[in-house]
Structure formats: C-alpha cells, structure tokens
N, C-alpha and C positions, 0 to 999 in steps of 0.2 A: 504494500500500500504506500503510495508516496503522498508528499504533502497536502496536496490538493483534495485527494482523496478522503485522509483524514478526518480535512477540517471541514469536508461537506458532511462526512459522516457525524462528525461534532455539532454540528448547526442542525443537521433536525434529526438527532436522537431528541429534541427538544420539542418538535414543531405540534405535538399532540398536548403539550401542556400551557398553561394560561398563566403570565406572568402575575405575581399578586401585588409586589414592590418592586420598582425603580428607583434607584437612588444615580447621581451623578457619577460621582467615585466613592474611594473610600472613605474620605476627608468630607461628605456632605453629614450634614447634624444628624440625620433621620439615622444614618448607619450607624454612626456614633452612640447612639441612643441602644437604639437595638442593641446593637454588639454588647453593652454594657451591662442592659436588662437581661440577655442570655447569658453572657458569662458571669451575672450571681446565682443565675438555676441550675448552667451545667457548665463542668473543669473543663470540657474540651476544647473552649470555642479559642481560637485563633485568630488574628487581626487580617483575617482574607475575606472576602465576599463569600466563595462555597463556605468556609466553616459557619457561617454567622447562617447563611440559607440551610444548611442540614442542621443546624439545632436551630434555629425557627419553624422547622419541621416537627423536632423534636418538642417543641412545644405547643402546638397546636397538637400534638398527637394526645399530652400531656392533659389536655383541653376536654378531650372527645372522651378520656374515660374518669374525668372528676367529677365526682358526688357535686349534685346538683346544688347543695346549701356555698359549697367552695365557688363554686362558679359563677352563682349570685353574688358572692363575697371582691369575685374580683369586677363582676359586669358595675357594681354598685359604686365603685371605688375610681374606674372609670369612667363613667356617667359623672360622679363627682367634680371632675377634673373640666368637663366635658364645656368650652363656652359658650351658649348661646345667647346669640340676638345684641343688643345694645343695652348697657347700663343706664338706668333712668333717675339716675343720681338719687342723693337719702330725700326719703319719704316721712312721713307720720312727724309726728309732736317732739319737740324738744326735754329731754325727762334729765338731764344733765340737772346735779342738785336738787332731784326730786325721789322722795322714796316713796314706794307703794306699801298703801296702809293694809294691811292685816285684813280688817275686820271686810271693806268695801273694796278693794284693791285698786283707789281710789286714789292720786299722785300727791304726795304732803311734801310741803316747802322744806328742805333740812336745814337746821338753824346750825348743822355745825359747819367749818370753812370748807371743807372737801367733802 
C-alpha cells in the first residue's frame, strides 16, 4: 500500500460516522476545557486530539449506564451553569437595614448601625 492509498483508506474509515465537536486546534479553549474535565475522570488522556476523543467516548459510555438519580445530578448542575436570555437588572423593594418581623413577616426598621 503506498501513501496515497493509505490516506484514502484513513479518510473514510470515517465517512459513516457524524462528527459531534470541532474545535480549531489544540490551543482552542473548548479543547482545553474538555481535555481537563477528562483527564480528572480518566489517567489516560494525553495532550492529543485522538486521546481526548477516545475518553470523550469513554465518557458518554460512562453516561449511558449511570443510575438515573446520578445523571439528574449532573443534567441539574448543568442546566445550573446554563445562561439564558438577558439580565433584567435587580427587581423588588429595597430590605437593606430592614428585618423581617417574626410574628407578620412584615419588614421593621433596624435601629442598630448595620
């Protein structure tokens, strides 16, 4: 097999599967990211693109067989992080030096300095 041949056979051992992430090179943040969150789950990952894709592999596999309260735990965690839409700057009543009474839950003036 000589060169040519090789690399046509390299280019679509691929062509059946669906790319999920594109990052620029190695030096873009996204990889950086990644690579960082895989290599605290698993020892093996390597500073190359293949190591960081076969344990991203490794971790959605990781994915598909955890106990469904775990998985909430990280969907929830997620979603947390998650930004939407445009911040509508502070709302409601100013309560700065003000305590809420006990009995009414009803805002009292605090007479002491802070």
């Amino acid at each position: 097999m000589n060169g040519v041949e090789k690399f046509s056979a390299f280019m679509s051992q691929h062509a059946d599967k669906v790319p999920l992430l594109s990052v620029q090179s190695v030096d873009d943040k996204r990889f950086a990211v990644l690579r960082e969150f895989l290599s605290s789950s698993f020892d093996d990952v390597e500073d190359n693109a293949w190591s960081v894709s076969m344990n991203l592999g490794k971790f959605v596999d990781a994915l598909s067989t955890m106990e469904p309260q775990d998985k909430k735990k990280i969907i929830n965690t997620v979603r947390k992080y998650e930004v939407k839409g445009e911040n509508f700057g502070i709302s409601g009543h100013r309560t700065y030096g003000f305590d809420k009474s006990r009995v009414d839950q009803r805002l009292i003036r605090r007479k002491r300095g802070n």
